[in-house]
C-alpha positions, 0 to 999 in steps of 0.5 A: 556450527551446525547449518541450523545454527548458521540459519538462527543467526542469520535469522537474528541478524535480518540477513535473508528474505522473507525470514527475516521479517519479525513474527508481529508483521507475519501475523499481521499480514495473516490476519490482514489476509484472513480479514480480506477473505472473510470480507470477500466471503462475506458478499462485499464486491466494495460497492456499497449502498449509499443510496436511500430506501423509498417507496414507489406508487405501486408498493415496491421498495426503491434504492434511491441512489445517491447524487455523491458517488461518480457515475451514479443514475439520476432517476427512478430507482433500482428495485430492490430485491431482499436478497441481501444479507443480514445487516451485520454482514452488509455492515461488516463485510466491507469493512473486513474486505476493504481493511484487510486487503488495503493493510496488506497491499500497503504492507507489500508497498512499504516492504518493497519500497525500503528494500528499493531505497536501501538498494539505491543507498548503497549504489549511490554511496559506492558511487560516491567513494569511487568519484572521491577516491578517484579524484584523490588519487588523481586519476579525475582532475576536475569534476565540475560540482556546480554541474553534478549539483544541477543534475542532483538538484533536477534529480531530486525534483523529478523524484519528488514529483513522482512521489507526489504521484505515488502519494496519490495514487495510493491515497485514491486507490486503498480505500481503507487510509488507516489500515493502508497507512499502518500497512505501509508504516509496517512493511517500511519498518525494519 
């Protein structure tokens, strides 16, 4: 066998990094990015104009903001100034940059959070056929398993409330929860 042969079974096998992630998911992180950047480009910073256009007394338009948003001004208005973009790409950028780049991190998360959990899968079950083994071969006498199911028991508690965390933190922090949530389904997927 030849090294490239050894590399094209390797590949198929999902042995390896980056390689082995299916050509669908490389080209939905690409486009994701592409996306992303073409949001970026587009002049979305991800603020958004959630306030109402009004006129004032001396004939200038006014962005009235709205009440909704944190930390938002209540008051007189900000001028507004013309210099925005054409509507489709006040109404798209957003949606480009927001989408793409919350489908990639999301991405990044669930591949990292699979090879994470595969890892752990692996050390805990070495772990656990060297306790069986040992207490087989007598080695270990008497391992108290109402003790080992206390600790397991506060383990997973603590896991789950750190789970919890995480759920919120991506939940509050990828503005776009479809794509995030696609994202994430993908890179977790084998």
């Amino acid at each position: 066998m030849t090294n490239e042969d050894i590399a094209v079974e390797s590949a198929e096998q999902g042995e390896g990094g980056i390689g082995s992630i299916a050509l669908w998911k490389k080209a939905l992180v690409v486009l994701s990015l592409v996306l992303g950047c073409v949001g970026l480009a587009m002049g979305s910073s991800g603020q958004e104009d959630t306030g109402a256009r009004v006129a004032s007394s001396d004939g200038t338009t006014l962005v009235q903001p709205s009440a909704f948003g944190p930390g938002t001004p209540v008051g007189g208005g900000i001028p507004a100034n013309g210099t925005e973009g054409s509507a489709a790409q006040t109404l798209w950028a957003p949606l480009f940059a927001k989408g793409g780049l919350s489908f990639f991190i999301a991405f990044c998360i669930g591949y990292a959070l699979r090879t994470f959990l595969k890892g752990t899968m692996l050390v805990i079950g070495v772990v656990a056929l060297a306790v069986f083994g040992l207490q087989k071969a007598g080695l270990v006498d008497n391992i108290n398993w109402e003790k080992a199911q206390g600790y397991w028991d506060s383990l997973t508690a603590n896991l789950g409330e750190q789970f919890d965390s995480f759920k919120t933190f991506v939940s509050g922090s990828l503005p776009s929860a479809a794509s995030g949530g696609v994202g994430l389904l993908a890179g977790f997927r084998r």
